[in-house]
ROFI-724976 format. One record per residue (C-alpha): residue number from 1; residue in three letters; x, y, z. Coordinates in Angstrom, 3 decimals. Layout:
N
 pos code       px       py       pz
 NUM  ALA        X        Y        Z
...
END
This chain:
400
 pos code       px       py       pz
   1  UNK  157.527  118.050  127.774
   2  UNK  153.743  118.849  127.484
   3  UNK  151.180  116.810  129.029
   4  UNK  149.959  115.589  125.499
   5  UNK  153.138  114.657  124.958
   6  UNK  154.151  112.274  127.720
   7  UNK  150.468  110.520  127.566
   8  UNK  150.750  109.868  124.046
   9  UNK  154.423  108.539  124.640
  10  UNK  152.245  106.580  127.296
  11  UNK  149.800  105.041  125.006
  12  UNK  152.576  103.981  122.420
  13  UNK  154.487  101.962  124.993
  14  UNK  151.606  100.571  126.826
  15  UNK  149.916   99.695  122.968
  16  UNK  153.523   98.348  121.735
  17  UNK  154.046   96.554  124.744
  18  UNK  150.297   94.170  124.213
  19  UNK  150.789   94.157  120.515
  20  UNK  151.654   90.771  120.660
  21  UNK  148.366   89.529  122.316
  22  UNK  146.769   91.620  119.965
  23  UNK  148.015   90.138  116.638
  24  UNK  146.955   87.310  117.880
  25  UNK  143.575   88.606  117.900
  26  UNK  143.279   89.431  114.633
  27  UNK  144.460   86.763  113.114
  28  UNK  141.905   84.412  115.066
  29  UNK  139.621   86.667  113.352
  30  UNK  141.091   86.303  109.897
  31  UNK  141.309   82.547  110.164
  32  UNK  137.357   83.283  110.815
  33  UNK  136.121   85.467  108.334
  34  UNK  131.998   86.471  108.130
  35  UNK  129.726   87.895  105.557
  36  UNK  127.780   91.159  106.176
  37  UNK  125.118   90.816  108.327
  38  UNK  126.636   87.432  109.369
  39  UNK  129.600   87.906  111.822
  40  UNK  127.645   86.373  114.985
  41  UNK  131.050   84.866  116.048
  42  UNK  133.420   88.054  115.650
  43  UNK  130.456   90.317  117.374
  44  UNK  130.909   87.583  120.538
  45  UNK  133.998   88.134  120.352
  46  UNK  134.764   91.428  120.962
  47  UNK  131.489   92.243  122.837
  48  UNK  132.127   89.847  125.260
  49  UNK  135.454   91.397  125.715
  50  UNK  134.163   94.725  126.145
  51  UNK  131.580   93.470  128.637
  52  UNK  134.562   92.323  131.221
  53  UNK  136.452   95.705  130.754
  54  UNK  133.059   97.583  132.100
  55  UNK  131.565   98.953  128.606
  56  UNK  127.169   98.606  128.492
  57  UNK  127.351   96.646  125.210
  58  UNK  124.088   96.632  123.416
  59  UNK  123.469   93.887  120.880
  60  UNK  121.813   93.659  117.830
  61  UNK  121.739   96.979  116.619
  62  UNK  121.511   96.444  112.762
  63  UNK  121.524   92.426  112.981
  64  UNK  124.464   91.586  114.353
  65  UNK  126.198   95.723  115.347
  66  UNK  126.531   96.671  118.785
  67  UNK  127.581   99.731  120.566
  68  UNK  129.733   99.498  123.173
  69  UNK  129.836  102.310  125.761
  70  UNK  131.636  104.039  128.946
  71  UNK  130.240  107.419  130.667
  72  UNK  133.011  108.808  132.899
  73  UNK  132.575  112.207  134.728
  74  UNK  129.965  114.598  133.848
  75  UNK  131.228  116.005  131.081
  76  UNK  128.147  116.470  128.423
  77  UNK  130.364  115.452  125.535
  78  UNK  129.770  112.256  123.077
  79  UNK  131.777  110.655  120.942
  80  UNK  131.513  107.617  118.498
  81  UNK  134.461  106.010  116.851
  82  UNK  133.081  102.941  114.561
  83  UNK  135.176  100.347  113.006
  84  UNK  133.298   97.039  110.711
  85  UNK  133.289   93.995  110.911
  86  UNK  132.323   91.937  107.902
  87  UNK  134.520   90.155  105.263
  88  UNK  134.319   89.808  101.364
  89  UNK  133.176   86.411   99.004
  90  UNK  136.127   85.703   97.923
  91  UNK  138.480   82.881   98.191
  92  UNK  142.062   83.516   99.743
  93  UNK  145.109   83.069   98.093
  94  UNK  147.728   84.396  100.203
  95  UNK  150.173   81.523  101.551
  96  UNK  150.107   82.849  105.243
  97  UNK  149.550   80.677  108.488
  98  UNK  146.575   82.466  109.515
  99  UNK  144.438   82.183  106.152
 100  UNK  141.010   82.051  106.126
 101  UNK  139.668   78.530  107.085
 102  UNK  136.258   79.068  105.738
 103  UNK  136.184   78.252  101.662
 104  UNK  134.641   81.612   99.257
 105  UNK  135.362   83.849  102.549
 106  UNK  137.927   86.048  103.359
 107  UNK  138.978   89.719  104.918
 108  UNK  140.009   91.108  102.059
 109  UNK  139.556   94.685  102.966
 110  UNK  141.293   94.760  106.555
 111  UNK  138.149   94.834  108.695
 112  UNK  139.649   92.487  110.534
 113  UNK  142.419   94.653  111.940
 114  UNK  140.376   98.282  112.316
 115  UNK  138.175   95.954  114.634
 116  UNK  141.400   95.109  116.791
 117  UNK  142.553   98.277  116.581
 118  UNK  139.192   99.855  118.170
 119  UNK  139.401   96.801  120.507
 120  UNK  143.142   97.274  121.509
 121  UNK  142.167  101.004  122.241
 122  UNK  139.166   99.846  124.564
 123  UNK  141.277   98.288  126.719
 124  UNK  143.775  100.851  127.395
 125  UNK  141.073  103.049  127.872
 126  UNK  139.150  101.740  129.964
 127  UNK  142.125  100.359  132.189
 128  UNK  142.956  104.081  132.475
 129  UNK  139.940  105.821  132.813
 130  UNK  141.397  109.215  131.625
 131  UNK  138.456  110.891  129.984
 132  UNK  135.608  113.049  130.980
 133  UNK  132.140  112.167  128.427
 134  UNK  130.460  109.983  127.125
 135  UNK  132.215  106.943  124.846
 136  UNK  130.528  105.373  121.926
 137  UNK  132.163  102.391  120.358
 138  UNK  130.479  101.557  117.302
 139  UNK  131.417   97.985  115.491
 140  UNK  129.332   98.011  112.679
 141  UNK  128.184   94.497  110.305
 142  UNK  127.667   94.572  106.691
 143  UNK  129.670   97.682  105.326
 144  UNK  130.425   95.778  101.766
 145  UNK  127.633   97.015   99.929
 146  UNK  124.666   95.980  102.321
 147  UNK  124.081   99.585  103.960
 148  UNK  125.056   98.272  107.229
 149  UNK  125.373  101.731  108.497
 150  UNK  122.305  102.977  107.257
 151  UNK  120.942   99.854  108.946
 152  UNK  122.111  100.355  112.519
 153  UNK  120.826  104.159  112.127
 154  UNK  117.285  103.067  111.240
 155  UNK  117.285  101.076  114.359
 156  UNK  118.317  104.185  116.110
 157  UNK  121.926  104.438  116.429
 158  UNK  122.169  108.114  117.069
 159  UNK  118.499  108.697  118.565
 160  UNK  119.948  106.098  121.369
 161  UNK  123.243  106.886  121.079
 162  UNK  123.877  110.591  120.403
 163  UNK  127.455  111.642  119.147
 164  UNK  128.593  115.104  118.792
 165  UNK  131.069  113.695  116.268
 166  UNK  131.920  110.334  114.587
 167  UNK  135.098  109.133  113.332
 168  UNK  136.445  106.073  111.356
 169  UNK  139.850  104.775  110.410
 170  UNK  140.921  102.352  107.037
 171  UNK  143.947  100.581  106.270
 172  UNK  145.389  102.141  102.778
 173  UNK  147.818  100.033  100.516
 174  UNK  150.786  102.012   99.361
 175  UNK  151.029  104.161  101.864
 176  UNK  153.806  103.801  104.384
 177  UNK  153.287  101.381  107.055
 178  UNK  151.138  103.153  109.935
 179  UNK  151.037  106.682  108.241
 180  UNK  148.201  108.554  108.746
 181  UNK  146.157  110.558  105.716
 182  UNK  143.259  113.199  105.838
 183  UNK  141.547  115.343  103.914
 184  UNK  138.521  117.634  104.809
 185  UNK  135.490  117.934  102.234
 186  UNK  134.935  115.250   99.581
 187  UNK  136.743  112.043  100.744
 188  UNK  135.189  109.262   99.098
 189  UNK  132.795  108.978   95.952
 190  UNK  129.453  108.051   96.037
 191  UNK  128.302  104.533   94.434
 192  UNK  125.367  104.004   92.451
 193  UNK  124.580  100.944   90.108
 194  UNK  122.160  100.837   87.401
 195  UNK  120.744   98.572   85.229
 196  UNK  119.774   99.160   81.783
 197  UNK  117.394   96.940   79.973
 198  UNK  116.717   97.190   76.423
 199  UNK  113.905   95.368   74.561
 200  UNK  113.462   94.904   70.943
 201  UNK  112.418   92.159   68.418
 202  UNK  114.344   89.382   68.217
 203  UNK  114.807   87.881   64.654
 204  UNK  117.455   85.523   62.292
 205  UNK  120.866   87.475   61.940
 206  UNK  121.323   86.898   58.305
 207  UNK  117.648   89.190   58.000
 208  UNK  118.426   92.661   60.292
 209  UNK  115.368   94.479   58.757
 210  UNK  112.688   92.258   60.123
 211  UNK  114.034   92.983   63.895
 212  UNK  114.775   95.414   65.522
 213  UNK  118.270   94.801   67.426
 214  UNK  119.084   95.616   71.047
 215  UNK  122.514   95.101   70.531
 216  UNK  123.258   97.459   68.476
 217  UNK  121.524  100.162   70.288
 218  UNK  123.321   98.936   73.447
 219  UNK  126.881   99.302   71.591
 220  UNK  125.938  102.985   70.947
 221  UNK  124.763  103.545   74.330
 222  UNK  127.992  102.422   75.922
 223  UNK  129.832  104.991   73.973
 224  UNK  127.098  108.004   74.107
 225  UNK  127.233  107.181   77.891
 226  UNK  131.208  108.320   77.857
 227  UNK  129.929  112.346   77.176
 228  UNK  128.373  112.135   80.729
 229  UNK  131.970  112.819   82.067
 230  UNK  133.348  114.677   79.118
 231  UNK  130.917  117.302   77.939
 232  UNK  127.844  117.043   80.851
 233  UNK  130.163  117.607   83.940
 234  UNK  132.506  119.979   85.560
 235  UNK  135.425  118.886   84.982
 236  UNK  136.202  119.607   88.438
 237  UNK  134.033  117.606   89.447
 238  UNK  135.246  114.126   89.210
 239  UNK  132.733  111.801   87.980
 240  UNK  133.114  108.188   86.714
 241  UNK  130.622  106.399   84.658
 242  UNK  131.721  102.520   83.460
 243  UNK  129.846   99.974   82.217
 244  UNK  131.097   96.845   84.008
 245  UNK  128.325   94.250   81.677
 246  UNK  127.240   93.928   78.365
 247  UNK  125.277   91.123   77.956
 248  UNK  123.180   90.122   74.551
 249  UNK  122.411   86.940   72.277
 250  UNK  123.945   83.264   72.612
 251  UNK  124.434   82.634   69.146
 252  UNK  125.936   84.166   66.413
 253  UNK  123.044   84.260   63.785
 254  UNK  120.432   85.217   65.988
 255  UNK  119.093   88.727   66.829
 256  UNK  118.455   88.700   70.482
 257  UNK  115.101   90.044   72.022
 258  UNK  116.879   91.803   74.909
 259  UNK  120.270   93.384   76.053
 260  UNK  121.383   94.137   79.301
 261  UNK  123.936   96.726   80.547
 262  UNK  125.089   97.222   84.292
 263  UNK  126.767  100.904   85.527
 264  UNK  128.714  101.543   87.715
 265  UNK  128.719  105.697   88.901
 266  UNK  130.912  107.218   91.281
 267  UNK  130.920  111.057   91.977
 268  UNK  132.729  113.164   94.122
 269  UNK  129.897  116.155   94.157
 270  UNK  126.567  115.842   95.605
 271  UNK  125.156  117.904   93.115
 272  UNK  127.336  116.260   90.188
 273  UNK  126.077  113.044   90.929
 274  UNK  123.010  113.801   90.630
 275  UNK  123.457  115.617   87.011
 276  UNK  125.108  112.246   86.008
 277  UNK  121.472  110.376   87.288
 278  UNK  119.617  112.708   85.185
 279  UNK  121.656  112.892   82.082
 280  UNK  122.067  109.144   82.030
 281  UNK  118.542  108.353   81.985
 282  UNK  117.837  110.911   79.609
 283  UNK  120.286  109.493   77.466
 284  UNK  119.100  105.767   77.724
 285  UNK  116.103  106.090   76.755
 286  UNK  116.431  108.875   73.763
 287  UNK  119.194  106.683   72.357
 288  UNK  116.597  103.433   72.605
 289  UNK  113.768  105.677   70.878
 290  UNK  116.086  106.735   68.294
 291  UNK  116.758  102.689   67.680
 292  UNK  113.156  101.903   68.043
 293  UNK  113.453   99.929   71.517
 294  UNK  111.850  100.059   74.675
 295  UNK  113.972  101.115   77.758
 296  UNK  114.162  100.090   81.207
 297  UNK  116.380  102.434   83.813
 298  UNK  116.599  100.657   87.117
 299  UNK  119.081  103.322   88.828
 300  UNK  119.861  102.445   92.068
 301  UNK  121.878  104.574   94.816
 302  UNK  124.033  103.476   96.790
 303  UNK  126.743  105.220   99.201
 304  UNK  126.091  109.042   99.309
 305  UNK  129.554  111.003   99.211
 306  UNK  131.654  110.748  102.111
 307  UNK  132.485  114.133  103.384
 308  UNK  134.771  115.318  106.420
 309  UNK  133.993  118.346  108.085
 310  UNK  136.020  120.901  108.905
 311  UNK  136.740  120.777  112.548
 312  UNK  136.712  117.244  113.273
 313  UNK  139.118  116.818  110.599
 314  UNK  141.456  119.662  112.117
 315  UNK  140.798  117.891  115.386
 316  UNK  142.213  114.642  114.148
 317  UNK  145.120  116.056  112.170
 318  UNK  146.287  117.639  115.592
 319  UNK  145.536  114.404  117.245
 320  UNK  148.122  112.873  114.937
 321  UNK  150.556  115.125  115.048
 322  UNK  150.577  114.898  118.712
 323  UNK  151.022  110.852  118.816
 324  UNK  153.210  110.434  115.320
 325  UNK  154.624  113.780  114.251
 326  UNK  154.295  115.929  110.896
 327  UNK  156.155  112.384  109.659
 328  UNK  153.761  110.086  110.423
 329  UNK  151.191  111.855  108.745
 330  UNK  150.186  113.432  105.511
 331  UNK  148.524  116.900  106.038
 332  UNK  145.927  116.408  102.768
 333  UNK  145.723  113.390  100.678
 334  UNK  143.737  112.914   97.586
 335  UNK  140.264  111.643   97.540
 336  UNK  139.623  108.070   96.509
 337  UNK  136.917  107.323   93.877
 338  UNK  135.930  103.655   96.226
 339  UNK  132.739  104.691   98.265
 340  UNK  132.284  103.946  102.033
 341  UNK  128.800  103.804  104.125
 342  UNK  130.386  105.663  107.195
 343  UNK  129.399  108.564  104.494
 344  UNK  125.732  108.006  105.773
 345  UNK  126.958  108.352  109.563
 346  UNK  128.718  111.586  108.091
 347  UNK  125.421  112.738  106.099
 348  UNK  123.628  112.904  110.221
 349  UNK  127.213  113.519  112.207
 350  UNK  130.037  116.057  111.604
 351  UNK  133.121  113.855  111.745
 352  UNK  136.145  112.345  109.636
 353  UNK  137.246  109.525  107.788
 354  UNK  141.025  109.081  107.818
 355  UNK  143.603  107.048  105.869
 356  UNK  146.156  104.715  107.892
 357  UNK  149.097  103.353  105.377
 358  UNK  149.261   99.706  105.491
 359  UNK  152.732   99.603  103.471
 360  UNK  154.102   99.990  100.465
 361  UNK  155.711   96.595   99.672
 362  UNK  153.827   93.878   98.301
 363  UNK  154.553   91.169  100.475
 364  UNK  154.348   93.576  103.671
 365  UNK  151.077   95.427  103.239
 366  UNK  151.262   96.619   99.995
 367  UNK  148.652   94.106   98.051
 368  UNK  145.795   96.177   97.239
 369  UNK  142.470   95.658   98.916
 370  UNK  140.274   93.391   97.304
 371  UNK  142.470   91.322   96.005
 372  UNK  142.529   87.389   96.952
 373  UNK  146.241   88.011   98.316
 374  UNK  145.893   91.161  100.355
 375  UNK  146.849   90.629  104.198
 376  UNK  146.014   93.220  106.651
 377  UNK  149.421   94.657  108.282
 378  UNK  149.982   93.795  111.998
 379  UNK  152.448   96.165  112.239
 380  UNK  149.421   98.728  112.483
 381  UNK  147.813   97.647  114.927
 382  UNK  149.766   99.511  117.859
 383  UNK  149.717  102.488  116.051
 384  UNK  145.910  102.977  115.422
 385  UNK  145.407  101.791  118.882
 386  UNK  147.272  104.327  120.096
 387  UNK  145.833  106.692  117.959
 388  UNK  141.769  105.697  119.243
 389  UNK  143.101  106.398  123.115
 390  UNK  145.199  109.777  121.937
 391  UNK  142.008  110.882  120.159
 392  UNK  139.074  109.287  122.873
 393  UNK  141.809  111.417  126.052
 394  UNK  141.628  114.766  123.880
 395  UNK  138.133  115.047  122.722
 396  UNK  137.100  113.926  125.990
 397  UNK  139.572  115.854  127.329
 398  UNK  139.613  114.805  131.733
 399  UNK  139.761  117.846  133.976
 400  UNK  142.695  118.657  136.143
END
């Protein structure tokens, strides 16, 4: 038996052996649930942990992020792993004894459990000591769509903390339970919104020629906006372009003054997504000139693509085929058109962003994320443990 494999037989039995405790955990933080830029009382939590196990926790990076951190030998090596901690608006549904006890507010994307995980890992790891570097633990507020990353970088997450490589772990419905995913390159899409305002001259429906209608000019926007994807980009290059509101008029015999549309565009290209920007706002506003309208492109971006690099995603594969086998894991997955800010931690450090199944049944893990009934899997959270201390013990790899 190797040495890699007897520790990471280690780290399974040690992490299935406190799984119990740390269930527990998680669901205290379920039944707790806090918006971005809000979770003062999960922060505590866990930083106040990590304080008693020896990590320098530093507070208040990007409101209410910390990093938590342990330097062992003098190895010159960093690493940051970050997990989030913030919950969705959204009021719970699921019939389970640890639902959400605050009304509108609920974990409906698992942050919950990838901040036990990282916190189940801490404490094996610093209980054992067996690394050689420099440890960054990264529990980040606000990743549901408030730029919480880009947040605690502004306030000088990497000038302060400096990583040599970065990596991040979420909880995937339909994939078997505790099954890990990866893919190098293009992992997530970017997000961008924009909002389209069109302005015309409102007027009495039953006389069309003394206005000039918005709505109609909207309708044909909608559909000209469809040829972004099918004749303006590679078709290699996926690119997604929906109009999620349409919004003109209260009454039926009355030509509205204005019309409002709201985009939605995710791309898997950095160079794609931008063609999409252009050709969009190209084709707003010569659409509204053809209808005699004024146009208004307010095009906002959001998420940058989220893309792995090559060796620390090689690096992690081997990490998981050390700890779970060529079962456990899946070699390549697809990309997923969702966007992630941990793509603007990947935009400054090479890294990877990795997949970990959360079940394929429906009442066991299964419920997509999102959703007012989704439940984070417990059943995960020895595995990812495990897999943070097989991952921290090999990058930062202890001599002898």
């Amino acid at each position: 038996m190797t040495d890699t494999a007897h520790d990471t037989r280690e780290v399974r039995d040690w992490a299935e052996a406190h799984a119990g405790t740390y269930t527990a955990v998680r669901r205290q933080i379920h039944r707790h649930p806090e918006l971005g830029f809000e979770e003062f009382q999960t922060s505590a939590l866990v930083a106040d942990r990590l304080e008693a196990w020896g990590y320098q926790v530093d507070r208040g990076i990007g409101g209410t992020g910390f990093v938590a951190q342990l330097k062992l030998g003098d190895s010159p090596r960093r690493l940051g792993i970050r997990a989030e901690m913030d919950a969705l608006p959204m009021t719970e549904l699921a019939q389970i004894p640890h639902a959400s006890q605050r009304p509108g507010v609920m974990h409906a994307c698992g942050h919950d459990g990838h901040t036990t995980m990282l916190l189940f890992a801490a404490q094996y790891i610093a209980e054992q000591r067996r690394f050689d570097g420099t440890l960054n633990l990264i529990f980040q507020p606000a990743e549901e769509g408030l730029n919480g990353a880009s947040r605690m970088m502004q306030e000088g997450l990497f000038t302060r903390y400096p990583c040599d490589a970065v990596f991040a772990m979420h909880n995937m419905p339909g994939l078997p339970a505790g099954q890990l995913l990866f893919r190098e390159g293009a992992q997530m899409a970017s997000g961008d919104t924009v909002v389209i305002t069109l302005t015309g001259r409102g007027g009495h429906g039953a006389m069309p020629h003394l206005a000039t209608d918005p709505t109609v000019a909207a309708a044909s926007i909608v559909m000209a906006l469809q040829t972004v994807v099918s004749r303006n980009t590679d078709p290699l290059h996926a690119v997604v372009v929906t109009v999620g509101v349409l919004q003109a008029g209260t009454a039926s015999n009355v030509i509205p003054e204005t019309a409002l549309l709201k985009l939605t565009v995710r791309a898997l290209d950095r160079d794609a997504r931008d063609l999409a920007e252009a050709r969009i706002r190209a084709l707003v506003h010569a659409q509204a000139q053809s209808f005699g309208l004024e146009a208004e492109v307010d095009y906002q971006r959001g998420y940058p693509v989220l893309v792995n690099t090559p060796s620390e995603t090689a690096f992690a594969r081997t990490v998981a085929r050390n700890l779970v086998g060529p079962q456990g894991m899946v070699e390549t997955g697809p990309p997923v058109m969702a966007s992630e800010d941990f793509a603007f931690m990947l935009d400054e450090v090479p890294g990877c962003y990795f997949f970990i199944g959360n079940g394929t049944h429906i009442r066991e893990g299964g419920c997509s994320v999102h959703n007012p009934h989704y439940d984070f899997n417990d059943h995960l959270l020895p595995v990812g443990a495990a897999y943070w201390a097989s991952l921290v013990e090999q990058y930062l790899p202890k001599a002898g």
